[in-house]
C-alpha positions as CSV (number, residue, x, y, z in Angstrom):
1,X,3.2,14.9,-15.9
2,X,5.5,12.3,-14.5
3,X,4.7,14.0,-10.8
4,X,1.2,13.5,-10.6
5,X,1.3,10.1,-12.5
6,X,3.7,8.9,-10.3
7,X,1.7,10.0,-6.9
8,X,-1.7,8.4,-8.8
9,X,0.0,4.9,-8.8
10,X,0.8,5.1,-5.2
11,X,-2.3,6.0,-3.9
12,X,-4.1,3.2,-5.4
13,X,-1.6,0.7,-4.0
14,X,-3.1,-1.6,-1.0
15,X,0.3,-0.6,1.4
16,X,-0.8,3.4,0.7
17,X,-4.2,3.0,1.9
18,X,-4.5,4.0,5.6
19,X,-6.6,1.7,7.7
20,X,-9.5,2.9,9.5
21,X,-9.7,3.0,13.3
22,X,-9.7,-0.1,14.8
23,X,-8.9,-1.8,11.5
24,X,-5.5,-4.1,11.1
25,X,-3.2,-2.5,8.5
26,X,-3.4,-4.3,5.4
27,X,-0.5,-7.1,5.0
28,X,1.8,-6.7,1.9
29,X,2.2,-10.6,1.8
30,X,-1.6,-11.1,2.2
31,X,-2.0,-12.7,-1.3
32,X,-0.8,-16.3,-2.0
33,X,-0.1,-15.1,-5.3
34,X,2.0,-11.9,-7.0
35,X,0.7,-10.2,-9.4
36,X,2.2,-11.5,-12.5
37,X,5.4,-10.1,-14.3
38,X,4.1,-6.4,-13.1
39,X,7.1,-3.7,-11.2
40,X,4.3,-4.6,-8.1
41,X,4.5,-8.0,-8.2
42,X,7.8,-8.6,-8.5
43,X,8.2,-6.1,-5.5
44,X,5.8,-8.9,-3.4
45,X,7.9,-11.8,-4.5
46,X,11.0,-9.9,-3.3
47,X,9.2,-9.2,0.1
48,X,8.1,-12.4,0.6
49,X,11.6,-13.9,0.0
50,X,13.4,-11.2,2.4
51,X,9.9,-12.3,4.8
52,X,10.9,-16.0,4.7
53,X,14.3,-15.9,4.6
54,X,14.0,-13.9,8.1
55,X,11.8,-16.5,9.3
56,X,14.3,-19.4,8.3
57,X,17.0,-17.2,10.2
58,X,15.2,-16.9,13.3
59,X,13.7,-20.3,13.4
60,X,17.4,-21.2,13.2
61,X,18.9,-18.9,16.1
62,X,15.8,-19.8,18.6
63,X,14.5,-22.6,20.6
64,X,11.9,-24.4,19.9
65,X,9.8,-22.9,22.3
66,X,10.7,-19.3,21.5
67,X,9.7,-19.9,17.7
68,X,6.6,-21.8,18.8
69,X,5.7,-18.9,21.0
70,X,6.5,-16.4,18.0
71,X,3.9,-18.6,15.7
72,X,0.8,-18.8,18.2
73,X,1.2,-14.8,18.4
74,X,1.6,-14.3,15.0
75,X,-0.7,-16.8,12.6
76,X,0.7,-15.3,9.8
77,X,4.0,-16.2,10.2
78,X,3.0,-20.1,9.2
79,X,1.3,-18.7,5.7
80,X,4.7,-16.6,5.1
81,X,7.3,-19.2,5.7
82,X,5.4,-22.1,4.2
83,X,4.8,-20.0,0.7
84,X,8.5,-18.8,0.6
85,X,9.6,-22.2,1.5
86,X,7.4,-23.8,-1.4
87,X,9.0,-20.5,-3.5
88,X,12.5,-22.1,-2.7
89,X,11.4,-25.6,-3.4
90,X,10.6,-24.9,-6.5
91,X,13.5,-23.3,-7.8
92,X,15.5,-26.3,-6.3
93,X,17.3,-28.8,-9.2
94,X,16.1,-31.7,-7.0
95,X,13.5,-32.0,-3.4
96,X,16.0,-33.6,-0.8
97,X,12.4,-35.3,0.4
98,X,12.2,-37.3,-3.0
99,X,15.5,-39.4,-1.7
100,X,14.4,-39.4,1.6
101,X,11.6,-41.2,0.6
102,X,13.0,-43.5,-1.8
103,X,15.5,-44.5,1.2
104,X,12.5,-45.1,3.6
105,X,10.6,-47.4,1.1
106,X,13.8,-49.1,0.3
107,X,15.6,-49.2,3.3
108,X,13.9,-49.0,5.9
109,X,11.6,-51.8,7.5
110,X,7.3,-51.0,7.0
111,X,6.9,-51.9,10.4
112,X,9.3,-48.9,11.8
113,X,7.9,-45.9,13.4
114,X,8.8,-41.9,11.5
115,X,8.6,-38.9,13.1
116,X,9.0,-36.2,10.6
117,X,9.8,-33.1,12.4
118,X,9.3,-29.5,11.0
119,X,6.9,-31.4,8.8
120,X,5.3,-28.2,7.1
121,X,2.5,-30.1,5.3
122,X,3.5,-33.4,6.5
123,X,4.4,-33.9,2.7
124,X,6.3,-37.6,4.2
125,X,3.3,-38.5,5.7
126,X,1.0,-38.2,2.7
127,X,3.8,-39.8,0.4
128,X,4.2,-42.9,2.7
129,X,0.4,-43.3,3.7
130,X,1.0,-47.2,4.6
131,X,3.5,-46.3,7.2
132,X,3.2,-44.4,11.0
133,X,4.1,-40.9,10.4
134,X,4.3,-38.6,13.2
135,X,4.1,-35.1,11.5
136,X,5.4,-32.7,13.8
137,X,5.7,-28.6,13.4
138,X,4.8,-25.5,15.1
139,X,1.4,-24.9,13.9
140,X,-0.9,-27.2,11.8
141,X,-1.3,-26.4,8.3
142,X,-3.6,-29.9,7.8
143,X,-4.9,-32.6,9.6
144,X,-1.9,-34.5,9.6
145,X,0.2,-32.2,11.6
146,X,0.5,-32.2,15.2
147,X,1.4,-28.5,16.6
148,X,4.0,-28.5,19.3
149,X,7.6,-27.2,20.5
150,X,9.8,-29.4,18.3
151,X,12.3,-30.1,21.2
152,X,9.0,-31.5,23.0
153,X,6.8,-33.5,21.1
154,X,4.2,-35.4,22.3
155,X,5.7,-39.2,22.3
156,X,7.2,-41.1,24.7
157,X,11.4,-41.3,24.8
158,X,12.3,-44.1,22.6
159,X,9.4,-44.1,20.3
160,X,10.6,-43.3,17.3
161,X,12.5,-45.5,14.9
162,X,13.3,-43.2,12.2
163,X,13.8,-38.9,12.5
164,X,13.5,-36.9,9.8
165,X,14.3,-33.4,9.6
166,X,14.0,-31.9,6.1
């Protein structure tokens, strides 16, 4: 019983489904969301961390031009490391960005220029809507982001006031 049971389960399971010609194979970190406190679920969740923390790796151990090359060929990537970096956020005791903007409203004059690099979803920008954000990062998730090679952004030398990488 526990045979045939066993090989049911499987073959109703997105990943055992085999694509038809000229169709992509279904991605197991397709959906934003797991599937609850299910064996399946938590199975996604652990994908999606080992998926992001492979990202975080190789965005570390490349340059910038190399990861921005890796993103533009693969959209999919963005999705995956911004939903396993929001998975890590929330597990966090405190958001390093929380201090960094309390130090930019007290510290730091209105008048100076941020550029907020590796922005994800320009949260800085959208917390400090009074100031000038640049929100930079490899591929645009919303408006405010500008896509580029973080080692090459768009700005003249000697623009910036303030850099934030967090």
């Amino acid at each position: 019983v526990a045979g045939p049971a066993r090989k049911k389960r499987r073959q109703g399971t997105p990943e055992a489904a085999a694509p038809s010609a000229g169709q992509a194979a279904p991605s197991l970190l397709s959906s934003a969301s797991s599937t609850g406190g299910t064996s399946m679920g938590r199975i996604f969740d652990r994908l999606k961390g080992s998926r992001f923390r492979w990202l975080n790796e190789t965005l570390y151990s490349t340059t910038g031009a190399e990861a921005k090359a890796l993103f533009e060929d693969d959209p999919t990537l963005a999705t995956a490391y911004h939903e396993g970096f929001t998975a890590q956020r929330a597990k966090w005791p405190r958001d390093p960005l929380d201090d960094v903007v309390a130090w930019l409203r007290k510290s730091v004059p209105a008048d100076h220029v941020i550029g907020d690099f590796g922005c994800g979803e320009a949260r800085l920008a959208a917390q400090l809507p009074q100031r000038k954000v640049h929100s930079f990062d490899l591929v645009p998730v919303n408006s405010r982001v500008t896509p580029c090679n973080l080692a090459d952004v768009p700005l003249p030398d000697g623009s910036l006031d303030v850099v934030v990488f967090c």
